[in-house]
N, C-alpha and C positions, 0 to 999 in steps of 0.2 A: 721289257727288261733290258735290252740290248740301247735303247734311248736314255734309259740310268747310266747304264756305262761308260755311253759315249758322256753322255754330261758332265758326269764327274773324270773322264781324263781333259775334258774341255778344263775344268773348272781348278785341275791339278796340272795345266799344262803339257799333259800328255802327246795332244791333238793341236795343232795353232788352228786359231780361231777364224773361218772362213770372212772376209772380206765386202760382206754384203753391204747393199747404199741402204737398205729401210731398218730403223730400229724395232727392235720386238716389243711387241703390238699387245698388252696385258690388257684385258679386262677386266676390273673389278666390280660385280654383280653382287648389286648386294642392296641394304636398308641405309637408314638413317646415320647409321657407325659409316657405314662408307661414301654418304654422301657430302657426310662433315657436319650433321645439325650444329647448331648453336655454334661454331667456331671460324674464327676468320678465314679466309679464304687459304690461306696459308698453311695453317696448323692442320687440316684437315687427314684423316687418314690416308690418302690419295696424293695430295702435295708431299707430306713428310716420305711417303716412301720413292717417290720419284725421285725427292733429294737424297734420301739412302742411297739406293741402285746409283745414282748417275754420280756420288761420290766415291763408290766401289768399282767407277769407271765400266759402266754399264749401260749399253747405247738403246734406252727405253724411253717409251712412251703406256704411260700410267693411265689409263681410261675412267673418268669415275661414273660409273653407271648406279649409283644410289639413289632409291627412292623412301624418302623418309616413310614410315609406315607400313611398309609394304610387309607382307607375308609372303611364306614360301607357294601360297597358292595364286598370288599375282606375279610373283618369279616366274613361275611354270606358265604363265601366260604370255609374257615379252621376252623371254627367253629368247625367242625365234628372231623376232623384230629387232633383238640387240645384236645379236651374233651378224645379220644382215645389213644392217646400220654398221657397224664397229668394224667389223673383220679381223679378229685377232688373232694372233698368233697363238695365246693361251688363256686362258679364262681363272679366277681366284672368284670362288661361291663363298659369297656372305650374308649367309640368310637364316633365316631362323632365332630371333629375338623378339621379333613379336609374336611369332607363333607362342612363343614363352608365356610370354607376358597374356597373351590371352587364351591359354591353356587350352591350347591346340591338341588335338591325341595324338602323343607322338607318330604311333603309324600313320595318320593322316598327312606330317609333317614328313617322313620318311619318304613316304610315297611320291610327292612332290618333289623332295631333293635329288630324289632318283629321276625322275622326269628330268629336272631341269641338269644336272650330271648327265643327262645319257645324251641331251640336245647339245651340250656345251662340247662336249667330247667326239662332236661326229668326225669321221676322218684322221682320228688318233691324236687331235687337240690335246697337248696337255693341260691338266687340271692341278687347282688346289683348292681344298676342300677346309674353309674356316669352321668352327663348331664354338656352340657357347654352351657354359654350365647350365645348369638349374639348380637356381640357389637353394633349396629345399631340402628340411629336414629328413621327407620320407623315402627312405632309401630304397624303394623299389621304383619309385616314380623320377625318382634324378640318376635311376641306371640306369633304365628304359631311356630316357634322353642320352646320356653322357654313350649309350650303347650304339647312337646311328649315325655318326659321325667315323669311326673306324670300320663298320660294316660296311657305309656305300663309299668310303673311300676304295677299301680294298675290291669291291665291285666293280668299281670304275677304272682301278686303278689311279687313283688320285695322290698326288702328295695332301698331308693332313695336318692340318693345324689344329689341335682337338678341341680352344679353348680360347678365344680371342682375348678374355679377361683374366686366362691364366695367370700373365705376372703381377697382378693384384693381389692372389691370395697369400703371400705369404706376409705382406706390408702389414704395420699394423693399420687403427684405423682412424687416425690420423693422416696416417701417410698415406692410405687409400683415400680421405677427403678430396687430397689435394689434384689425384689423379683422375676425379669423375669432377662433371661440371653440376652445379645448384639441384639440377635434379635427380642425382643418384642413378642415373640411368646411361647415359652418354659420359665417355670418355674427355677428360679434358685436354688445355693441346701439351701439357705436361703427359700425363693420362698415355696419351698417341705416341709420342716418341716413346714410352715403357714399350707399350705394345708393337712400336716396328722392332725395338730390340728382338722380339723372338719371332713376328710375322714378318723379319727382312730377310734371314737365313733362309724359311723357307720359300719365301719366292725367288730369291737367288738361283734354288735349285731349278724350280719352274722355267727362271731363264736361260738356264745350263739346258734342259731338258730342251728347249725351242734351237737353241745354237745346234743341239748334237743332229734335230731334226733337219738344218737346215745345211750342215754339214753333209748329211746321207742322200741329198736331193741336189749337189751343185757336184 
């Protein structure tokens, strides 16, 4: 609680912002959305938000740890190997769409995200916790999903993104075409910049949240 506070008077000027030479060190752990499938190097979820942050005059360094395909139970296996590989200052989990797509049980999927949340987290690591819908008519089976996303955030204590295609839904679907690429599945690099609109705020805070830490320790 007391690392919120500090972030947001960092983030409101309260606090001047300590003077450190390395920039804060994100990870983004995650599948195919954050590896950038299908899309030039550029447009990728990972390039566009580095260009967000460092246009918000934000002195980062954006990690893309994306493995296309992966599930959240080959997350919970290089979890270890990336955090020691990388060394980040804060971690951003984006996992769990193909657990979707291959109708994973969500507690199976839950279980894991808590694995790899509780490794990413050691040493009071900030977190943010991306989550995806399930598109699905049957409504106890897309609460059971839409439900594990704010449980292991507040666990973790994580910031929460509940819905990485949330600004999708309100488009029609036309205007939804234009933001997924040919196969309905992957965002396009139009697609990407919707979604840093509402996943830049919140790793902003993420980065507010690494400053305040780094504030408390110089």
């Amino acid at each position: 609680m007391m690392l919120r506070i500090l972030a947001l008077l960092i983030g409101l000027g309260g606090i001047p912002a300590a003077s450190w030479a390395d920039p804060v060190r994100l990870l983004v752990f995650g599948d195919s959305l954050t590896e950038g499938y299908g899309l030039a190097t550029d447009d990728g979820l990972v390039p566009q938000l580095q260009q967000w942050l460092v246009a918000r005059g934000h002195d980062v360094e954006v990690i893309n740890d994306g493995a296309s395909g992966h599930q959240t139970s080959d997350g919970k296996k290089r979890i270890a190997s990336s955090l020691e590989r990388f060394s980040p200052d804060a971690v951003i989990v984006e996992l769990g769409g193909n657990d979707l797509i291959s109708d994973v049980d969500p507690k199976v999927t839950e279980a894991n995200l808590d694995s790899i949340l509780a490794q990413a987290g050691t040493d009071g690591r900030p977190l943010l916790l991306v989550g995806i819908a399930r598109p699905e008519r049957d409504r106890i089976r897309r609460q059971a999903w839409a439900d594990i996303w704010p449980r292991l955030a507040q666990k973790h204590d994580a910031l929460l993104l509940e819905n990485l295609y949330g600004p999708f839904f309100g488009l029609t679907r036309r205007q939804q075409a234009k933001m997924l690429q040919q196969d309905r599945i992957h965002a396009s690099a139009e697609g990407i910049k919707l979604i840093i609109e509402s996943l830049g705020p919140k790793v902003e805070e993420l980065v507010h949240e690494v400053e305040a830490m780094k504030v408390g320790t110089n």
